[in-house]
DRENDO-703982 format. One record per residue (C-alpha): residue number from 1; x, y, z. Coordinates in Angstrom, 3 decimals. Layout:
BEGIN
n  px  py  pz
NUM  X  Y  Z
...
//
This chain:
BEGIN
n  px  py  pz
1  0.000  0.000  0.000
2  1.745  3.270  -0.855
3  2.321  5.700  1.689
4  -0.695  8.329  0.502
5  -2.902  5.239  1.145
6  -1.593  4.374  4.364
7  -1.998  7.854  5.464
8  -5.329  8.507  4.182
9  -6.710  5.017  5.998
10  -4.931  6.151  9.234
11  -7.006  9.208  9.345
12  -10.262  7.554  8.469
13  -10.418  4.750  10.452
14  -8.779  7.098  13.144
15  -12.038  8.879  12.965
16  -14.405  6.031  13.051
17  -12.637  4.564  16.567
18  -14.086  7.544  17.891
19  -17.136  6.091  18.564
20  -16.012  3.616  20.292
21  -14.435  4.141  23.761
22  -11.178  5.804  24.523
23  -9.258  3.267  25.248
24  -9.694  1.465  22.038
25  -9.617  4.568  19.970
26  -6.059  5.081  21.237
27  -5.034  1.620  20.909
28  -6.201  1.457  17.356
29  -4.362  5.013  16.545
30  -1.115  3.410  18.261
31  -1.773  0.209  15.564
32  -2.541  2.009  12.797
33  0.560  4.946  12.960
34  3.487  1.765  12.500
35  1.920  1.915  8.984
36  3.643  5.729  8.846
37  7.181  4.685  9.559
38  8.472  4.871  5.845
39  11.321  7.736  5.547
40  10.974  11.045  5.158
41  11.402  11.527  1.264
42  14.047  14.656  0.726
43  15.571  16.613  3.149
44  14.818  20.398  2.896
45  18.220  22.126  1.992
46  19.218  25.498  0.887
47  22.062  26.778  -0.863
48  23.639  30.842  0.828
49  21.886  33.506  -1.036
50  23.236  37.246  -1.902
51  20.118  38.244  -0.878
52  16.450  36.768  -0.259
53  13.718  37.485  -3.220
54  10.348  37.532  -1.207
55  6.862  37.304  -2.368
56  4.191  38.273  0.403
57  0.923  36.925  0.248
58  -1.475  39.240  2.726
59  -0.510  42.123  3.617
60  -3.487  43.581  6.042
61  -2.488  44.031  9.406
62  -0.096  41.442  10.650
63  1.584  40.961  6.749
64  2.277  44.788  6.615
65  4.077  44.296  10.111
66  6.211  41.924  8.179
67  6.753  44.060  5.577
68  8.039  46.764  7.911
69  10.385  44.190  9.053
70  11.737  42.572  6.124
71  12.346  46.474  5.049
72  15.432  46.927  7.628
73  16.968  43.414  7.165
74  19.837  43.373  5.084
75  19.369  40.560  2.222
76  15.637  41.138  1.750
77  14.058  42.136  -1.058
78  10.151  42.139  -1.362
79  9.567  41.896  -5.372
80  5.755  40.845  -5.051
81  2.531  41.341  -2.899
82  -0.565  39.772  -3.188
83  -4.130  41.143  -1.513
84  -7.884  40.290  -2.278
85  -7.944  43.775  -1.138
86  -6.380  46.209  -3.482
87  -5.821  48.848  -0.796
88  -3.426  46.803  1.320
89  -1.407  45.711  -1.909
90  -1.014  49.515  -2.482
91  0.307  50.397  0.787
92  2.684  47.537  0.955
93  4.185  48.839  -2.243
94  4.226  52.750  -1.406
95  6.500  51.413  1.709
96  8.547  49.589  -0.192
97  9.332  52.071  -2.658
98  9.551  54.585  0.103
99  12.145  52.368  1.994
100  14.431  52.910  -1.082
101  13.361  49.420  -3.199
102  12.266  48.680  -6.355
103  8.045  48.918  -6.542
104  7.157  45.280  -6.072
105  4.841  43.688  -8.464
106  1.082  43.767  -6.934
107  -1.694  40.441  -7.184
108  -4.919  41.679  -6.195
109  -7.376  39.691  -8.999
110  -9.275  37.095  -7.026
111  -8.234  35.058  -3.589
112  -6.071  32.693  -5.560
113  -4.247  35.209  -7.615
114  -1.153  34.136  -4.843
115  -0.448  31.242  -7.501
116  0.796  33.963  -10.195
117  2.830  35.575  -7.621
118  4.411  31.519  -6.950
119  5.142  31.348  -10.198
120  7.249  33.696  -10.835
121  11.567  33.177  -11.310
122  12.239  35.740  -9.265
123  10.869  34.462  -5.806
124  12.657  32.701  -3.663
125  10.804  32.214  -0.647
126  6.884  33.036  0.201
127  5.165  35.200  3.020
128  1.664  34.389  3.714
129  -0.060  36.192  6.167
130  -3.740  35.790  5.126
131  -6.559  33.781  6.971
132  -5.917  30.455  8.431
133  -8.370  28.737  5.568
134  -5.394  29.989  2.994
135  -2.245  29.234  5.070
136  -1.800  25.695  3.385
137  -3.033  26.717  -0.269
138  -0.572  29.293  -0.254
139  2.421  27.169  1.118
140  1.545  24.168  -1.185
141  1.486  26.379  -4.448
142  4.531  28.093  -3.606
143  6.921  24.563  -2.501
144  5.229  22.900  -5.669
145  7.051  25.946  -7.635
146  10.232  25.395  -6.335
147  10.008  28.203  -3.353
148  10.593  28.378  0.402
149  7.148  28.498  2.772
150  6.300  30.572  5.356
151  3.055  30.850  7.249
152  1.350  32.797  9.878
153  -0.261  30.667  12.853
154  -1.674  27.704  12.828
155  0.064  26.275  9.910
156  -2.787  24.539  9.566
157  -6.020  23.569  11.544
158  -6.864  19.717  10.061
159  -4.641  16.717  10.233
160  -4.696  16.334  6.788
161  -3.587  19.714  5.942
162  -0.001  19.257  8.376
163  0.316  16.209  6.617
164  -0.184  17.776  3.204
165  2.702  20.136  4.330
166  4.589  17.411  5.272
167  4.286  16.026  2.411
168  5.001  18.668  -0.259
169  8.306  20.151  2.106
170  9.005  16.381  1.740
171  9.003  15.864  -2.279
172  10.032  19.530  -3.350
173  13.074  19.731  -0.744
174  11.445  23.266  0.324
175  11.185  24.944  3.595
176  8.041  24.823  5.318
177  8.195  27.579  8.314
178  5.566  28.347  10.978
179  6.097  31.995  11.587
180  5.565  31.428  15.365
181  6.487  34.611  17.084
182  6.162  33.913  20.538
183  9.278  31.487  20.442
184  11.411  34.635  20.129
185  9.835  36.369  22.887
186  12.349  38.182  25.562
187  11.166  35.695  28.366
188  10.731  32.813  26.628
189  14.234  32.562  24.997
190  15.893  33.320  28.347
191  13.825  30.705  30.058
192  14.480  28.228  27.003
193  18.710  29.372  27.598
194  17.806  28.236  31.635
195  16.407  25.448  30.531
196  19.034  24.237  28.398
197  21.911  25.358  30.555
198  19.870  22.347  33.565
199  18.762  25.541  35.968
200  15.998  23.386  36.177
201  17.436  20.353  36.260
202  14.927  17.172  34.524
203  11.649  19.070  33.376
204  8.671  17.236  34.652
205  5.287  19.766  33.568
206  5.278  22.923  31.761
207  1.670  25.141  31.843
208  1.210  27.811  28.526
209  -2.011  28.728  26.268
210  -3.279  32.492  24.066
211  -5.519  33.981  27.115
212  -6.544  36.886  25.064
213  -9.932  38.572  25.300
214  -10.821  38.727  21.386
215  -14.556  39.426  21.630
216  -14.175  42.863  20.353
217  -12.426  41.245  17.969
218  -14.528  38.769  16.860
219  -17.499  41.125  16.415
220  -15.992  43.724  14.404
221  -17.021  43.286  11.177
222  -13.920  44.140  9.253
223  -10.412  43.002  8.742
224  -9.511  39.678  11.399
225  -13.316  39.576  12.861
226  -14.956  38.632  9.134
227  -13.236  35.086  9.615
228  -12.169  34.811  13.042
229  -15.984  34.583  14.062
230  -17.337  31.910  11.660
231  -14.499  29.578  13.312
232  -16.109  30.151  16.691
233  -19.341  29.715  15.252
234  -18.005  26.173  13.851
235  -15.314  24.731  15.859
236  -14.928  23.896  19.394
237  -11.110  23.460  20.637
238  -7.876  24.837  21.090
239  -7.901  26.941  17.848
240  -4.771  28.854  18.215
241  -2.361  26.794  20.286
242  1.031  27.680  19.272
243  1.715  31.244  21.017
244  1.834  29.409  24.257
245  3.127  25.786  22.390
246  5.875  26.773  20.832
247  8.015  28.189  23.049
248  7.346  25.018  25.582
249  8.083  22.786  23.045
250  11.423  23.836  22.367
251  12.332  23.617  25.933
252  10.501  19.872  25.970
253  12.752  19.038  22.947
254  9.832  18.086  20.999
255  10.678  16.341  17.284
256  15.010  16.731  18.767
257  14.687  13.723  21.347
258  11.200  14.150  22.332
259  7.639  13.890  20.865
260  3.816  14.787  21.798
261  2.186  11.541  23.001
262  -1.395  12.039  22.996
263  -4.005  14.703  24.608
264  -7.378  15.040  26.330
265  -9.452  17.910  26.062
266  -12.420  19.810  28.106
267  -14.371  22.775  27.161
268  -16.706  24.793  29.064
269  -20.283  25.941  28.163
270  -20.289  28.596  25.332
271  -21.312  32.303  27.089
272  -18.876  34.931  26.649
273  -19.642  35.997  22.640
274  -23.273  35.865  22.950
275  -23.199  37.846  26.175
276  -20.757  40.480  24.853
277  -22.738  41.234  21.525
278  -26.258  41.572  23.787
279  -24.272  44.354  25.510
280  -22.989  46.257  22.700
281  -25.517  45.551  19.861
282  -28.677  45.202  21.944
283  -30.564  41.609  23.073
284  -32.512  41.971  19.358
285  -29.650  42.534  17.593
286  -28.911  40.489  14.417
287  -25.423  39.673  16.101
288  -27.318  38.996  19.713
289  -28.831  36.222  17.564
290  -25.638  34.567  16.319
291  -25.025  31.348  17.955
292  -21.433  29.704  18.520
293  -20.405  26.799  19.705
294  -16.573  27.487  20.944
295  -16.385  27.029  24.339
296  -14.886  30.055  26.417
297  -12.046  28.399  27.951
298  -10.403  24.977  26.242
299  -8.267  22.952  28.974
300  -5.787  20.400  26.894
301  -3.625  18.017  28.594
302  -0.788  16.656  26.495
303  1.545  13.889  27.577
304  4.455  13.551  26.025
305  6.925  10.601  24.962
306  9.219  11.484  27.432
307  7.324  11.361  30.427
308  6.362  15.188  31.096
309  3.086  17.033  31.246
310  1.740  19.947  29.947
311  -1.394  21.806  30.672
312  -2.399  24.013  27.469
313  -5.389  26.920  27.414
314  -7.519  28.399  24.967
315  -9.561  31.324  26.051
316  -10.571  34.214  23.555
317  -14.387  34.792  24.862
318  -13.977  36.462  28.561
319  -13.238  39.336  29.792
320  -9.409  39.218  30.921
321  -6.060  40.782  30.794
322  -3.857  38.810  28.234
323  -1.644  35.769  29.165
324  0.493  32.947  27.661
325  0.581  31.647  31.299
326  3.849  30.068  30.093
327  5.385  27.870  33.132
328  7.873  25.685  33.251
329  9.083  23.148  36.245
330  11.981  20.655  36.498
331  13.434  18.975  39.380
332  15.059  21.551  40.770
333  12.860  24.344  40.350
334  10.795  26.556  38.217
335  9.673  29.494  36.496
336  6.583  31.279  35.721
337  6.078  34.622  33.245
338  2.312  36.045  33.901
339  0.951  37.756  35.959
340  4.278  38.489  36.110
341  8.055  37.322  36.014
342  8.979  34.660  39.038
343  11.316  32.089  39.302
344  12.058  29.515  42.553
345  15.453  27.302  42.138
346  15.990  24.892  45.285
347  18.719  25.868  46.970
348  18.743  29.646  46.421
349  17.256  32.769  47.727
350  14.597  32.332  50.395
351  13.163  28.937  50.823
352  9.229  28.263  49.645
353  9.332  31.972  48.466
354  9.527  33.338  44.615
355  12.289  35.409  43.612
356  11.595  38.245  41.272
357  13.723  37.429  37.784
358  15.515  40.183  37.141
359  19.525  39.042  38.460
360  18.215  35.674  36.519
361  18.085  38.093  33.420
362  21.714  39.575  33.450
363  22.894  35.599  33.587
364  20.594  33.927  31.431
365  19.385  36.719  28.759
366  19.578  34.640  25.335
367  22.465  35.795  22.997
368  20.197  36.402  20.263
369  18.427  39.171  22.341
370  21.989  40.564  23.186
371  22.584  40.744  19.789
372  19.578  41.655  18.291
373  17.589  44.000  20.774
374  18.934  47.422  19.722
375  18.008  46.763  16.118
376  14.361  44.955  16.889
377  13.436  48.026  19.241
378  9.737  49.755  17.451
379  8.697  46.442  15.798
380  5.962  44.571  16.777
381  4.978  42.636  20.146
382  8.098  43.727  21.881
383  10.231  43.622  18.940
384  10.107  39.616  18.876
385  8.494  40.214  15.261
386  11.610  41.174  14.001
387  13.731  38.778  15.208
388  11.875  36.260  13.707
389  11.977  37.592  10.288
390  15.949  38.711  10.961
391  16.508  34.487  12.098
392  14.605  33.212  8.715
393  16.183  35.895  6.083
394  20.091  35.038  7.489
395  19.139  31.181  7.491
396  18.650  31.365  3.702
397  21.189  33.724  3.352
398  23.575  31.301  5.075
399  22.255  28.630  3.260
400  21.877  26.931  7.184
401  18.394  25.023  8.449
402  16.119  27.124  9.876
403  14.818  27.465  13.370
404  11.864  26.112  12.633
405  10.732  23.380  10.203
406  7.532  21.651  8.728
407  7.433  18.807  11.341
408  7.679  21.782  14.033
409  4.803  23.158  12.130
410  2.263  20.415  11.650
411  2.953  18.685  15.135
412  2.098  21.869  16.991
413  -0.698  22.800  14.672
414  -2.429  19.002  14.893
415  -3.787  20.432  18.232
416  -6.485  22.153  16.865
417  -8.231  19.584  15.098
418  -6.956  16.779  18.125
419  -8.619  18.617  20.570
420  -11.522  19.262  18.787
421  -11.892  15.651  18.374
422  -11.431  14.741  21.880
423  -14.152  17.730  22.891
424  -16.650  15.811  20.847
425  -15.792  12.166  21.911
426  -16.147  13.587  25.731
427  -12.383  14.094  26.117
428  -11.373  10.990  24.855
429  -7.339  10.756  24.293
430  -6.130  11.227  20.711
431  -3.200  9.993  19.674
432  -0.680  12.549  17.671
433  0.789  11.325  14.083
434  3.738  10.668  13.674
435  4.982  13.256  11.258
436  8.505  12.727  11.537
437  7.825  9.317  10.671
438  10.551  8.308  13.489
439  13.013  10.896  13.027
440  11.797  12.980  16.570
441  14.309  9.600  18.434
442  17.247  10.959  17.057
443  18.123  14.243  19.036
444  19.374  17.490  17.510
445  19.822  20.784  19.118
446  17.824  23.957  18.519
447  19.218  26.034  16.179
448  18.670  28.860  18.206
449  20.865  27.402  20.740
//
């Protein structure tokens, strides 16, 4: 049976067990993933660059934050943009030109008008920034033309998708990169540097989610709330687990020594939309009357091949500050980010008391934020934006592996539709694929170590 086959019937008859109970649904995912064990096909490789031809592919709000970026890295060169909306193709090009570049070509005829832009000679690696229903279409056509991928979060949102990535990154020998900012957060990156260096000695349980109040959001009727909304009114799960994910599983070694097990997940009754557009549209309001079915908070438990824990929350419906709630505990101590920045190491400081992190800082701050910080200061989210663009652009240019790759993408992103799963089957376990097809045994540091 070829290996399309044995995929395909590992996903279907995945999806039938689920009607049994959860024992047996696990022990026939466990039976049926051996069938996935063939090799991975090509390795992705790259050779150095003079300089990094980019096509972007969405350039509303979070693509033109991109753009800005890409704008002050030495070695990029945006030569194409792509928008259903004309407007933001415009813009993207007036800074470009303004910046002191060459006007960029601009794709603005229908939604799939990115595969012209792919086709060009003249790209080497694609930017897509659009909404999550387009992240794979757009990564597909551009590896199937010979081009580097990159993708806003989640990579994708079905199992089938992260396999197609997979897949394609697989047979073309092309990058497939999750443009997960978070992992380049301040915080995170000195807590994955702890982490590395054994601060806290064997990790045991990490805690991390997107606690984000996006009801406003969801309700405004332009830009991210037009599809944002219809995914709460469709899906229930974790659907936007790798702000908090990503960063944790770096530190857990995940797909370098270490893999994601399986998960069980709960979600609460659905209040917080409804309740939020009865106060600012009225109780007869058309969007009073919408219904969703997303629950307000998500709780995910994921176990992973190695032994630890991790606890993993969606909530985007209630009325909160914001929080990754990232967290992080080994065997000799641990460290927690929000509400804010605390650390306990056995041994030192007071005993049974938090310390505040700040000495832990001038030891631990990651060398990539030494290096980096003066020249990332105005971008976006703390100026972790930029470093992610600065680390993909000098990869290619280098002609090194990325930070990130496609099984980094689809392995994190197989939580949304895993947990949705498990939701409906009354938090049965589901089993994660094995996308690396056994390659997560062998262990491999981080490149950003």
């Amino acid at each position: 049976m070829s290996e399309e086959l044995n995929r395909r019937d590992f996903i279907k008859k995945s999806a039938m067990a689920g009607v049994g109970i959860a024992v047996s649904s696990v022990a026939l995912a466990e039976e049926l993933q051996q069938k996935l064990k063939s090799p991975a096909k090509v390795a992705p490789t790259t050779k150095s660059m003079e300089k990094v031809r980019i096509g972007y592919v969405g350039v509303g709000l979070q693509g033109t934050d991109h753009v800005s970026n890409l704008l002050k890295i030495k070695g990029a060169e945006i030569v194409a943009v792509c928008d259903i909306v004309e407007a933001h193709a415009t813009r993207a090009q007036d800074m470009i030109v303004k910046a002191g570049f060459k006007k960029p070509e601009a794709y603005t005829k229908s939604e799939t008008d990115f595969k012209r832009l792919c086709q060009r000679d003249d790209v080497d690696l694609v930017y897509n920034a659009t909404p999550w229903e387009w992240h794979v279409p757009v990564c597909i056509e551009a590896m199937k033309n010979g081009k580097h991928a990159a993708t806003e979060v989640p990579a994708a949102y079905t199992i089938e998708d992260c396999w197609k990535l997979v897949e394609a990154s697989e047979k073309t020998g092309k990058y497939c990169i999750m443009m997960e900012n978070c992992n380049y957060d301040k915080t995170e990156m000195m807590i994955l540097n702890m982490v590395k260096k054994g601060l806290f000695g064997e990790l045991l349980h990490a805690e991390c989610g997107y606690l984000h109040d996006l009801r406003g959001v969801k309700h405004d009727m332009e830009g991210e709330g037009l599809w944002r909304r219809a995914h709460s009114m469709k899906r229930n799960g974790d659907l936007y687990p790798t702000h908090g994910l990503g960063p944790v599983a770096q530190c857990l070694d995940i797909n370098r020594g270490n893999y994601f097990d399986y998960l069980v997940s709960f979600g609460t009754k659905t209040r917080g939309l409804h309740l939020y557009a009865e106060k600012r549209f009225g109780a007869d309001s058309p969007q009073a009357k919408e219904k969703f079915v997303l629950s307000d908070v998500v709780t995910t438990v994921l176990k992973t091949m190695n032994g630890e824990t991790i606890v993993l929350t969606h909530d985007t419906s209630s009325p909160r500050p914001y929080s990754r709630n990232i967290y992080v505990q080994g065997t000799k101590g641990l460290v927690r980010k929000y509400p804010e920045q605390k650390i306990y190491i056995e041994q030192e400081g007071k005993p049974d008391a938090w310390e505040k992190i700040d000495e832990y800082m001038k030891k631990y701050e990651h060398p990539i934020w030494v290096d980096l910080e003066e020249q990332s200061k105005g971008a976006g989210h703390g100026g972790m934006d930029f470093i992610e663009d600065y680390r993909l652009v000098n990869s290619l240019l280098k002609g090194v592996e990325p930070d990130m790759d496609v099984y980094d993408a689809a392995v994190i992103s197989a939580v949304c539709e895993l947990s949705e799963k498990s939701i409906k089957q009354k938090s049965a376990p589901q089993k994660f694929p094995d996308f690396t097809r056994g390659m997560w045994k062998k262990k491999k540091e981080l490149m950003v170590m």
